[in-house]
C-alpha positions in Angstrom: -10.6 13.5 53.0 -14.1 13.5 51.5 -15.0 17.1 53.5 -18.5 15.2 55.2 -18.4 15.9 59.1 -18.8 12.1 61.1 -22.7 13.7 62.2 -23.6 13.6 58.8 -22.7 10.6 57.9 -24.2 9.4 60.8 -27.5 10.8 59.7 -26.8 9.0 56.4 -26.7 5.5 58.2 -29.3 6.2 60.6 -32.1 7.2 57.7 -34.4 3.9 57.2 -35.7 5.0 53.8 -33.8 4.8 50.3 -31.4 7.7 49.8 -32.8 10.5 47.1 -32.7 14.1 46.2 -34.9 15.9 48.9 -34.1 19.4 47.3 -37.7 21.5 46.1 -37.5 22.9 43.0 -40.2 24.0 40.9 -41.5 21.3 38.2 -43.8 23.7 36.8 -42.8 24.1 33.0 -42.0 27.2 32.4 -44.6 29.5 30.2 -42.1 30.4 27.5 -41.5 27.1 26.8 -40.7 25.9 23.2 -43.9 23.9 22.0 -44.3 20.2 20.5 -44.7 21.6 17.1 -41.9 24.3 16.9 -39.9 22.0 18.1 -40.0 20.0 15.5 -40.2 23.2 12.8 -36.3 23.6 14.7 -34.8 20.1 14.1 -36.4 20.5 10.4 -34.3 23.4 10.0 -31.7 22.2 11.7 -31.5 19.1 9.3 -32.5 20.4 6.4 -29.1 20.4 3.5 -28.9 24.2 3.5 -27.8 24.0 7.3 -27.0 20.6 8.1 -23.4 21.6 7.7 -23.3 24.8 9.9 -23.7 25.8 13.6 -26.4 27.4 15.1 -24.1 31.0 15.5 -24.6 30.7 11.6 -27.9 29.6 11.2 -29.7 31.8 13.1 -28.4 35.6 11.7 -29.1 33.5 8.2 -32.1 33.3 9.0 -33.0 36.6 10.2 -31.7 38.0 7.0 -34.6 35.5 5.4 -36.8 37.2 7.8 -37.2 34.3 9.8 -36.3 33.9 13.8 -37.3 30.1 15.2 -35.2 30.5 18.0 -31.9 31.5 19.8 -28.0 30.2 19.7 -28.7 28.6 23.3 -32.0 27.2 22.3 -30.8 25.6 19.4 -27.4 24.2 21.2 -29.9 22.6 23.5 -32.3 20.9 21.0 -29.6 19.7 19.4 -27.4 18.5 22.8 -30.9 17.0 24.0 -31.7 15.1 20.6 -28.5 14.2 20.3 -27.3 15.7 17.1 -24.4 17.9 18.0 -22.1 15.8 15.4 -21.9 16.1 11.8 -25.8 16.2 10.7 -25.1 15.6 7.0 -25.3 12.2 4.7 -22.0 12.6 4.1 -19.4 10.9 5.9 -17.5 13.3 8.4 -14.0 14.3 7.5 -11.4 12.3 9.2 -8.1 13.4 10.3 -5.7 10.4 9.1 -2.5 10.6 10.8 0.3 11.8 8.0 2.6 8.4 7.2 6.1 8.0 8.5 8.9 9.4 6.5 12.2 7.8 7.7 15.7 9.8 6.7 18.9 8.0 6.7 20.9 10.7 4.8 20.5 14.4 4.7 17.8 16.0 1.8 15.7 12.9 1.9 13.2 14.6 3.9 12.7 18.4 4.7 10.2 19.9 6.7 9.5 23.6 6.8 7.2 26.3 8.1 6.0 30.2 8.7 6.0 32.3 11.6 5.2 35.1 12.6 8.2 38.2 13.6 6.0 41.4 15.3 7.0 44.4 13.8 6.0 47.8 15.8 3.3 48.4 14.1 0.2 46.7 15.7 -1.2 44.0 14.0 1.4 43.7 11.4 4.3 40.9 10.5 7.1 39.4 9.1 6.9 36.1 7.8 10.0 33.9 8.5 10.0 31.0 6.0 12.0 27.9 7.6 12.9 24.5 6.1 14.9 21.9 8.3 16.5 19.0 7.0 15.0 16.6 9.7 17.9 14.5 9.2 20.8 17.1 10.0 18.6 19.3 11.9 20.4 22.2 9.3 18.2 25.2 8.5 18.7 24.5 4.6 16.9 27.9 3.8 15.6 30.8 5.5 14.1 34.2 4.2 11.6 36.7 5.7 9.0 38.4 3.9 6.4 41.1 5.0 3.7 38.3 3.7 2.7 35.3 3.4 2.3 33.7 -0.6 2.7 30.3 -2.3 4.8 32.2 -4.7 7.7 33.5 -2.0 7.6 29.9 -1.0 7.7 28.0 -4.2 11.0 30.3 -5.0 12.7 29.6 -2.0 12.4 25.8 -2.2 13.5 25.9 -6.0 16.4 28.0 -4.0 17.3 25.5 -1.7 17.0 22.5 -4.0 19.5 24.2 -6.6 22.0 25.3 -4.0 21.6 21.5 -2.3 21.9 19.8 -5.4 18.6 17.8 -4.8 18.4 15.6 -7.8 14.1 14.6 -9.1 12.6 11.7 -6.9 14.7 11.7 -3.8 13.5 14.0 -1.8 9.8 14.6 0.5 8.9 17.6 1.6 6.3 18.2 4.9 4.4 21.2 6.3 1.4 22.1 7.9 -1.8 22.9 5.7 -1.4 26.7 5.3 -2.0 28.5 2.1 1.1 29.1 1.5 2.0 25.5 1.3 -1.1 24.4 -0.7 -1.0 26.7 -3.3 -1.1 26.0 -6.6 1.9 27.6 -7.4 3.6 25.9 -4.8 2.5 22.3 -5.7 3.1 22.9 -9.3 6.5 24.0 -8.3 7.0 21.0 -6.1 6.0 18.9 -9.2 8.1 20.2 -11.7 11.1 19.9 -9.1 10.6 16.1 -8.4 9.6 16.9 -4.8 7.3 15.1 -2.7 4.8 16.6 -1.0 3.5 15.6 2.5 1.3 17.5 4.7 0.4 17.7 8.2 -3.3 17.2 9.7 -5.1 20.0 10.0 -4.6 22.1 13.8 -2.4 19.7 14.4 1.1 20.9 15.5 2.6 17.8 16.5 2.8 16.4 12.7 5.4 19.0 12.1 7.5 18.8 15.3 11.1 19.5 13.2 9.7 22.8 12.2 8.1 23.9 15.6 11.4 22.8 17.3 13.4 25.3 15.1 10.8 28.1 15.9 10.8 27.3 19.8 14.4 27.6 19.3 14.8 30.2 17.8 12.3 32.8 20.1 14.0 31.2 23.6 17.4 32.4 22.4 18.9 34.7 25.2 19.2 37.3 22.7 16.4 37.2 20.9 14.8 41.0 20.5 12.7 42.4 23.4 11.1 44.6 21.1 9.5 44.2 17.8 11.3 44.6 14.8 11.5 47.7 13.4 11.7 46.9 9.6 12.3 44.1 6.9 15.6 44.6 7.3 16.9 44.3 10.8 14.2 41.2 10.8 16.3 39.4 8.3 19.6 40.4 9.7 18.4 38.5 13.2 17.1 35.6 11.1 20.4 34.9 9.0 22.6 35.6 12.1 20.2 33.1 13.9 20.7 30.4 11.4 24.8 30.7 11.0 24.6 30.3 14.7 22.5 27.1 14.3 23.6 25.3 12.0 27.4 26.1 12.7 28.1 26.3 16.7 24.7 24.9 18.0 25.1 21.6 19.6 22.0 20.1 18.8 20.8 17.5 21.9 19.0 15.3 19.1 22.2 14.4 17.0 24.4 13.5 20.0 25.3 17.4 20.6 27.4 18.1 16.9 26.4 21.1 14.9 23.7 20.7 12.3 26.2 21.5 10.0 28.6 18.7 11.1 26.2 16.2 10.8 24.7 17.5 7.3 28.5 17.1 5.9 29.1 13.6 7.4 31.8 14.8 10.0 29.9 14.0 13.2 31.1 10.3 12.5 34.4 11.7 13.2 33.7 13.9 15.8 32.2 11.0 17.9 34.2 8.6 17.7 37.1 10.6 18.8 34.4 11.3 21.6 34.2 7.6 22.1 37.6 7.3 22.4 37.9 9.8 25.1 35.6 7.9 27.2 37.0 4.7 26.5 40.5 5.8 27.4 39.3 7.8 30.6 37.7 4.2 31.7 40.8 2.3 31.4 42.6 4.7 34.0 39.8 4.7 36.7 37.8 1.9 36.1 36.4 2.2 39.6 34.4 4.9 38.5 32.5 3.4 35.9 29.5 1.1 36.9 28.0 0.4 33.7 28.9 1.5 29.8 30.2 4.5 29.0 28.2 7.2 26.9 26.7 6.2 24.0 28.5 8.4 21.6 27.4 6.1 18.3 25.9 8.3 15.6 21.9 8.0 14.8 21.7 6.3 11.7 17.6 7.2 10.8 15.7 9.6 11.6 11.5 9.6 10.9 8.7 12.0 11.2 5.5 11.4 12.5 6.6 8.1 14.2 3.9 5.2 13.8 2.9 2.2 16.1 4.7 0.1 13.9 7.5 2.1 12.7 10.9 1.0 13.8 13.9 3.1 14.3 17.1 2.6 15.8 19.1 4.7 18.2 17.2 7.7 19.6 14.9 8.7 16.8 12.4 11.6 16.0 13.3 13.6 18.7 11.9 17.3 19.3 14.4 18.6 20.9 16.4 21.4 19.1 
């Protein structure tokens, strides 16, 4: 199990004197060596305010264009690795990444969440942007448009699109998203502002503060017939994504809401639809009984939904799931 043959270990238990490294290597220092006093002329610059916020693959081609060379990238890292000081050098305190707070839907267009991603087109290097909001509640694709960029304008117009067409009255409903331009924009948040929107934003690199919107996306890209090939023009990009979302939101089964259609659920018939599902159960145990151990299937509908789930956040039924 440990790969040591028995002789060896043997030898090991045999040897009178303390176990060390008998390996030779030279302990000569080598001739090239950085000295005392540059050294210390490195963790000067290192420290000083002009680079105390940047890495030594910036520092160093800043300061050959000052006509100054104290060292390499790997001599640097190594200074800094051996003194310690490969953190955040600065005065200032380090950014933290605070995680988002809980936003808990009990209705539909209390809380929204929406996104951008990317559709190749056959040109190399260029895309289609798919703007996405879900209502986390539903799970219904409340708006969807694709442009051939990315702009806090496109986005501020198509939630004032999908607040008008949803009826969304000032003060009722949050909206979350990643930190992308597009959704810091002034032009967005002044939007947001004059809509009565709330605005709440994920950490930055961090994916899993916007799970609803991700969902959608993975979704959407696993579908059987999504397009081998890229897209070939605006066009046939936003054909796929409208047929896409009239297929989600009206004959998807969505596994998070007790498998009704994002549409069902939005409306308020899935209260319907599952108790009739009850029903069926109930009825099917009172002829074989025999061939139920335990409960039937828990058909009741999920009464809150909440994103970005705290420690002490409590939700009933099976809540925040990712699943789409």
């Amino acid at each position: 199990m440990l790969g040591v043959a028995p002789r060896t270990l043997q030898r090991w238990q045999d040897r009178k004197e303390e176990l060390s490294d008998q390996r030779k290597g030279s302990r000569a220092a080598p001739a090239n060596k950085i000295s005392d006093l540059e050294r210390q002329e490195v963790l000067r610059v290192l420290n000083s305010a002009e680079f105390g916020d940047s890495n030594p693959h910036q520092i160093v081609p800043t300061l050959a264009d000052q006509g100054m060379y104290i060292g390499s990238e790997s001599s640097l890292y190594r200074i800094l690795k051996e003194e310690n000081l490969n953190t955040h050098r600065q005065p200032s305190k380090a950014g933290t990444r605070k995680r988002p707070d809980p936003h808990v839907a009990t209705a539909p267009n209390q809380v929204w969440s929406w996104d951008i991603t990317y559709l190749a087109s056959t040109i190399k290097g260029i895309f289609f942007y798919q703007y996405m909001v879900i209502d986390i509640y539903s799970r219904k694709a409340v708006a969807c448009q694709v442009y051939d960029s990315e702009s806090a304008d496109r986005a501020a117009a198509l939630i004032e699109d999908a607040c008008l067409r949803e009826g969304i009255t000032p003060d009722t409903l949050t909206l979350h998203s990643d930190n992308g331009s597009p959704m810091r924009g002034c032009t967005m948040l002044e939007k947001l502002r004059e809509l009565g929107v709330s605005a709440s934003f994920s950490r930055p690199s961090v994916s899993d503060d916007n799970p609803f919107s991700e969902s959608l996306f993975r979704t959407e890209k696993y579908r059987p017939n999504y397009p081998e090939s890229p897209f070939d023009t605006l066009t046939i990009a936003r054909e796929w994504s409208y047929a896409f979302v009239e297929w989600y939101n009206n004959k998807h089964l969505h596994s998070g809401i007790r498998f009704v259609t994002p549409a069902e659920r939005h409306s308020g018939k899935d209260v319907e639809i599952l108790y009739k599902r009850r029903q069926v159960y109930e009825n099917a145990r009172k002829r074989h009984p025999e061939r139920w151990s335990g409960k039937t299937r828990n058909w009741d509908p999920i009464t809150e939904v909440t994103l970005n789930k705290g420690k002490n956040t409590k939700m009933a039924g099976s809540l925040g799931q990712k699943s789409a």
